[in-house]
C-alpha positions as CSV (number, residue, x, y, z in Angstrom):
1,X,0.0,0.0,0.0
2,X,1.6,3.1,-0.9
3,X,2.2,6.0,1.9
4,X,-0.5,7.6,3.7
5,X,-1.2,11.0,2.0
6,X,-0.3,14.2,4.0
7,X,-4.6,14.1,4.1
8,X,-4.6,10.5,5.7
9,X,-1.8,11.7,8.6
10,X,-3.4,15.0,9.2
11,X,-6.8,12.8,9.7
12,X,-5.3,10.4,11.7
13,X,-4.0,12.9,14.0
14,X,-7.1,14.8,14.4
15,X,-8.9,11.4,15.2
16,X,-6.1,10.5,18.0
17,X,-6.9,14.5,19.1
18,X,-10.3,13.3,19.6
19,X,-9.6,10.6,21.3
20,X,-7.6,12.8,24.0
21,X,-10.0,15.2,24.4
22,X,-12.8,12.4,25.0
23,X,-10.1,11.3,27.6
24,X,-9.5,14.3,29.0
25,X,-11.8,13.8,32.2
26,X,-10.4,16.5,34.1
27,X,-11.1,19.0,31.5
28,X,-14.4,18.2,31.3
29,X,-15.2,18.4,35.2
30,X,-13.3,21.7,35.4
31,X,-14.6,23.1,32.1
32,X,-16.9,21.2,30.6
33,X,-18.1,24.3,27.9
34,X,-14.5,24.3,26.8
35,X,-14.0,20.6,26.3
36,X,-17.4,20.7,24.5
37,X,-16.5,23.2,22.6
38,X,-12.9,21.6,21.6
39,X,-14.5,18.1,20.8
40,X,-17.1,19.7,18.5
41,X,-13.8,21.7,16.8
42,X,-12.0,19.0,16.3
43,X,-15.4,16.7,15.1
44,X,-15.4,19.5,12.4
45,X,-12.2,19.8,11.4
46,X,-12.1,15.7,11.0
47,X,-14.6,16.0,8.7
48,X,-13.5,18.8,6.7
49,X,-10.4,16.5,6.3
50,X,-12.7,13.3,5.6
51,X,-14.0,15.8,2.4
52,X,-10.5,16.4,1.0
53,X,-9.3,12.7,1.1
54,X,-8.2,11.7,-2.4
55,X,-10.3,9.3,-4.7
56,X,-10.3,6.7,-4.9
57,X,-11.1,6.5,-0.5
58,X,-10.9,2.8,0.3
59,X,-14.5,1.6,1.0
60,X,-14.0,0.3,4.4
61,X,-12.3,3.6,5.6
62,X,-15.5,5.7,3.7
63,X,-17.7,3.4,6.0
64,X,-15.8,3.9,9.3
65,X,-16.2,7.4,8.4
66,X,-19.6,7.8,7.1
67,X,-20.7,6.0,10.4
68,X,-18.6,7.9,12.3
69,X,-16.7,4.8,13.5
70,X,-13.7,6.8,14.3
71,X,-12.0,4.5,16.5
72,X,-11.9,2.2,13.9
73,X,-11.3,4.9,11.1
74,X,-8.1,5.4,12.9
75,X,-7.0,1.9,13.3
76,X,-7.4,1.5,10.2
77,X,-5.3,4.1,9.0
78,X,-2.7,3.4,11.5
79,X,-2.8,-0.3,9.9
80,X,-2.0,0.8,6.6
């Protein structure tokens, strides 16, 4: 499989992001508008990058995507 795209890494860092701030307990018990407010930023910027991926998208990343699997979306990426 050839190299992930500069798209690809940038997405797979934005899902791991997401993953963080999910994580990020403390954040949300001391701020929990601020953590709300990061996790719907970085929702949008993952799929704003989800949108640029270049054709073709491999059909079982599309689906971890459209479903909004990211967990898996990321493993999958990370796999390849």
């Amino acid at each position: 499989m050839p190299p992930a795209t500069p798209i690809e890494q940038s997405l797979a860092t934005a899902l791991r992001e997401r993953l963080a701030v999910i994580g990020d307990r403390e954040w949300y018990a001391r701020d929990p508008s601020s953590h709300l407010q990061r996790l719907q930023a970085i929702s949008t910027q993952i799929i704003e990058l989800q949108q640029q991926l270049p054709p073709p998208v491999d059909p079982q990343l599309a689906h971890y995507l459209q479903r909004c699997s990211y967990d898996k979306a990321l493993a999958f990426l990370e796999a390849h």
